[in-house]
C-alpha positions in Angstrom: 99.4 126.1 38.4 95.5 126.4 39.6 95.9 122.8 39.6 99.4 122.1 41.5 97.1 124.8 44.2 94.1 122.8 44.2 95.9 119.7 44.9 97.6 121.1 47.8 94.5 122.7 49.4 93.1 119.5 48.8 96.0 117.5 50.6 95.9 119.9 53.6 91.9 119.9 54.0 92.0 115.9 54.2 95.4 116.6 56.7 92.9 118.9 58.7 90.0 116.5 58.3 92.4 113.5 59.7 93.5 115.7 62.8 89.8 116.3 63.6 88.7 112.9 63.5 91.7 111.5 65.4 91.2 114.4 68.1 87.0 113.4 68.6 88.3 110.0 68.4 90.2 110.7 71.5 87.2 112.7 73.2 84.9 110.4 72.7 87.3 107.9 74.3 88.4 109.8 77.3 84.7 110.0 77.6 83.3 106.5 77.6 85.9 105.1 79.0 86.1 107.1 82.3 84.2 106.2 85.1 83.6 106.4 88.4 86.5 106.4 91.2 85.8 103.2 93.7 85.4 104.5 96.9 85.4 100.7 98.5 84.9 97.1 97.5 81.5 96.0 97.3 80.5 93.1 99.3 80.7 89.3 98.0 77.1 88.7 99.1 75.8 91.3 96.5 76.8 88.9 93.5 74.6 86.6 94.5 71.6 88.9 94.7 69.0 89.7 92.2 69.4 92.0 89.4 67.2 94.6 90.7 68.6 94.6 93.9 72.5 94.7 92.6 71.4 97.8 90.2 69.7 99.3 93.3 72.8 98.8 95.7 75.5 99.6 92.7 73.1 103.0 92.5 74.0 103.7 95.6 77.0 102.8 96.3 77.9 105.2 93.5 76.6 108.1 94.9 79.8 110.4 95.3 77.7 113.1 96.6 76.9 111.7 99.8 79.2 111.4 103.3 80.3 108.3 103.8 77.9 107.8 107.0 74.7 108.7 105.5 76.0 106.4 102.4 75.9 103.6 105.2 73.1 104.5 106.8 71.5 103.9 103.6 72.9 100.7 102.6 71.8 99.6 105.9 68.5 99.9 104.8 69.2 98.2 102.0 70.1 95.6 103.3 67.2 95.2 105.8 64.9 95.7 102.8 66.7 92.6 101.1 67.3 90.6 104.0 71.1 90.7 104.2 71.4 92.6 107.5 73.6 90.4 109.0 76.1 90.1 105.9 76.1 93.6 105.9 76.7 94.7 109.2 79.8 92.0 108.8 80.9 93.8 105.5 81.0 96.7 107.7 83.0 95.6 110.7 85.6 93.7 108.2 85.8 97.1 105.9 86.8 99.2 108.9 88.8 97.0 110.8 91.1 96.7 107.4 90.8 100.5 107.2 92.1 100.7 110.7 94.9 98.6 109.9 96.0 100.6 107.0 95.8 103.8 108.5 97.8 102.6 111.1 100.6 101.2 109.0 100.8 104.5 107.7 101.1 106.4 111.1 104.1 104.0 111.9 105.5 104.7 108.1 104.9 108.4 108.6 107.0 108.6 112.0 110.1 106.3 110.9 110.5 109.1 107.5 112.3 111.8 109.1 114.9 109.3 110.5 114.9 107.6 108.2 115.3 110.5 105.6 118.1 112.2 107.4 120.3 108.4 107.2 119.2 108.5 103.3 120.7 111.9 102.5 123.8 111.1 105.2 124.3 107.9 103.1 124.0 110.0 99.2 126.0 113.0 100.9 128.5 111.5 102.4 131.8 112.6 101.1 134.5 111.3 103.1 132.8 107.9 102.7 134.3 105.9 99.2 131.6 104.9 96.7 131.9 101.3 97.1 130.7 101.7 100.9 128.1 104.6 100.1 126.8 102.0 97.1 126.5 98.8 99.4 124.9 101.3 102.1 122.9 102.6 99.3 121.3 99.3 98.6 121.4 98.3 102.5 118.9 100.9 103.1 116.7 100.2 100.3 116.6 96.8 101.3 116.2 97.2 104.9 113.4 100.3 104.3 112.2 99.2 100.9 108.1 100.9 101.3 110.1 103.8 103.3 112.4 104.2 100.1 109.7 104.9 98.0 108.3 107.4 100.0 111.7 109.1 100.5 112.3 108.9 96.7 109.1 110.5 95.5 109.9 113.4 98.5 113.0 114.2 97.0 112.0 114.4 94.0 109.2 116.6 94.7 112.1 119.1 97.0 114.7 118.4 94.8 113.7 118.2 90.7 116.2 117.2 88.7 118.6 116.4 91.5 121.8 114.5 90.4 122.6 111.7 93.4 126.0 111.5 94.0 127.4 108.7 95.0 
């Protein structure tokens, strides 16, 4: 019997053993493998740089703790110090000129949602309409509004969990 024990005890201490290793295992990668969030491209011309001078800029462009305009400030100097002013100052200007762009794009998908969001739930609600028309309106809209759609999707189901759609 002291044996039938011992074999057990033995069998749950390696079961134990297995969990612990497989859960530090999973630590350990979480750990290594996290890094940084990119706040922004770095600039083409910094490949072609020296070692020291890419460890210096990747340094910090890394800094998280910093506001953005002191961040540039510095790489300004930088780039002075390594004689890329001009390439710099043109990363710049192209960086927020794209950002520009994108932040408009989403003003003008921001305004068209409540519209837009109203004709989405008139289409799913509408129950005089027969489902063969609400279906080929369905996939109208989502055609016609597909990056709106998304947005309108992930709203719903953020008002609305586990919402049936009827159609």
């Amino acid at each position: 019997m002291h044996l039938l024990t011992s074999a057990n005890h033995k069998s749950n201490f390696s079961d134990f053993r297995m969990r612990a290793i497989l859960v530090i295992l999973a630590v350990c990668t979480d750990v290594l493998c996290t890094s940084q969030p990119v706040t922004f491209d770095a600039p083409e011309f910094i490949d072609k740089m020296p070692l020291e001078a890419r460890i210096e800029f990747e340094r910090l462009a890394g800094r998280q703790t910093l506001p953005w305009k002191e961040k540039e400030r510095l790489m300004s100097e930088w780039a002075r110090k390594h004689v890329v002013k001009d390439e710099m100052k043109k990363f710049f200007e192209k960086m927020w000129s794209e950002r520009k762009a994108r932040e408009n794009a989403f003003s003008e998908l921001v305004k068209k949602l409540p519209t837009l969001g109203k004709e989405y739930l008139e289409i799913i609600n509408g129950i005089e309409t027969p489902r063969k028309q609400k279906v080929a309106k369905w996939e109208k809209f989502m055609d016609d509004h597909a990056k709106e759609y998304e947005v309108i999707k992930v709203a719903l189901e953020q008002a609305m969990p586990g919402r049936m759609m009827i159609l």
